[in-house]
C-alpha positions in Angstrom: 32.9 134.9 69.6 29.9 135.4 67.1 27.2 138.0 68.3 23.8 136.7 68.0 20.6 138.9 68.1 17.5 138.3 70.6 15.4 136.2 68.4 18.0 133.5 68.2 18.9 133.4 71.4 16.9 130.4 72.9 17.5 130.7 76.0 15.9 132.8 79.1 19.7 133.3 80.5 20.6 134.5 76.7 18.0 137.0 76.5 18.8 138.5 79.5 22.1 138.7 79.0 21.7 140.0 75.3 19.3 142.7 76.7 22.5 144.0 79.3 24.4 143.5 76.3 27.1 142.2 78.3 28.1 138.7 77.1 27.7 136.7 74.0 25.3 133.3 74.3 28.4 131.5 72.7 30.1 132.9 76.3 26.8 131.6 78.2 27.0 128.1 76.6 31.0 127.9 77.3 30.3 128.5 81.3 27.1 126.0 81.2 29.3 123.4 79.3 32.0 124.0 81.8 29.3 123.6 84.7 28.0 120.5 83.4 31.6 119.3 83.5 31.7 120.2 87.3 28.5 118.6 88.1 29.5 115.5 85.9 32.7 115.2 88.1 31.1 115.6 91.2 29.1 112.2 90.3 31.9 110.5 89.1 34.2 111.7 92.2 31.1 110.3 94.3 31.0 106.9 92.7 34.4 106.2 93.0 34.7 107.4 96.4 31.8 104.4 97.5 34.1 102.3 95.3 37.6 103.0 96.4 35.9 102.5 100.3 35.0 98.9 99.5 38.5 98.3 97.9 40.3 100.2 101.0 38.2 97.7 103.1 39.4 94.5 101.1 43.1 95.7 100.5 43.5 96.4 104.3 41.5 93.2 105.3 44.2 91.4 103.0 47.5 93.4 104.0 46.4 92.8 107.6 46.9 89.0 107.5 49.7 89.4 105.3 51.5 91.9 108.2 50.7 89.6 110.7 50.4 86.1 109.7 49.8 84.5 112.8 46.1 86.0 112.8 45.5 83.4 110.4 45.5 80.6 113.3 42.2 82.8 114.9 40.6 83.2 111.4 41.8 80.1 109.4 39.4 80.9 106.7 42.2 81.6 104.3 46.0 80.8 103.7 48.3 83.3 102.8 48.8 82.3 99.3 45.4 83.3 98.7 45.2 86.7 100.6 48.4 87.5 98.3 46.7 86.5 95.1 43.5 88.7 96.2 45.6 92.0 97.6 47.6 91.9 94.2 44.3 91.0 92.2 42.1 94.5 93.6 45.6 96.5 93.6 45.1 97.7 90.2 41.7 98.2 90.5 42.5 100.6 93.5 45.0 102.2 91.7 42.3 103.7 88.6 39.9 104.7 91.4 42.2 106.5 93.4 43.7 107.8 90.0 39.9 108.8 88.9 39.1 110.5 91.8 42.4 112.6 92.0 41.5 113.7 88.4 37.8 114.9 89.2 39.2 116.5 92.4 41.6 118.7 90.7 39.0 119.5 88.6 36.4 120.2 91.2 39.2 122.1 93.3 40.0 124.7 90.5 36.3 125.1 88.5 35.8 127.8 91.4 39.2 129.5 90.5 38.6 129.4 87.2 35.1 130.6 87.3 35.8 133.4 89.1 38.7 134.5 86.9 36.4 133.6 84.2 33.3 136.2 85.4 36.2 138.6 85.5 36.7 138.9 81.9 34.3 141.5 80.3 
């Protein structure tokens, strides 16, 4: 990690910190980077989670009448063939959105960890 003086740091949190003398601006930039990650997560995490709602709502629609295939004779709007060819059609699509937002969530669930171990470090 480089030292930089005052007048290049070009930040308000920089100067500060330069003035306490008690972390480099590279450091400062490294945990706002790393916060921008979080926050970037969060939306994603978000998104998916409005997404993976309207696929839980059509995958369980669609396994429903496959389960029980005589609810078809009260809501013959469909035939089984094509409940199949939907539930495996949005089955991968479920799949990435659940495997999105278990990545972002590990992420969100440890950014705490490891920004407190991270304010540890002089």
């Amino acid at each position: 990690m480089s030292e930089v003086t005052l007048r290049e740091a070009d930040c308000d949190v920089c100067r500060r910190a330069l003035q306490k003398r008690s972390i480099t601006c590279d450091r400062i930039y490294q945990i706002n980077n790393m916060s921008s990650l979080y926050l970037l997560c969060k939306k994603i995490h978000r998104i998916t989670m409005f997404i993976a709602v309207i696929l839980i709502l059509i995958m369980s629609f669609t396994g429903t009448f496959m389960k029980f295939p005589f609810l078809l004779a009260y809501f013959g709007l469909f035939t089984i063939a094509q409940l199949t060819q939907w539930h495996s059609l949005f089955s991968p699509y479920f799949a990435l959105t659940i495997l999105i937002m278990l990545v972002t969530g590990v992420f969100m669930y440890l950014y705490p960890i490891l920004k407190k171990e991270d304010s540890s470090k002089p």
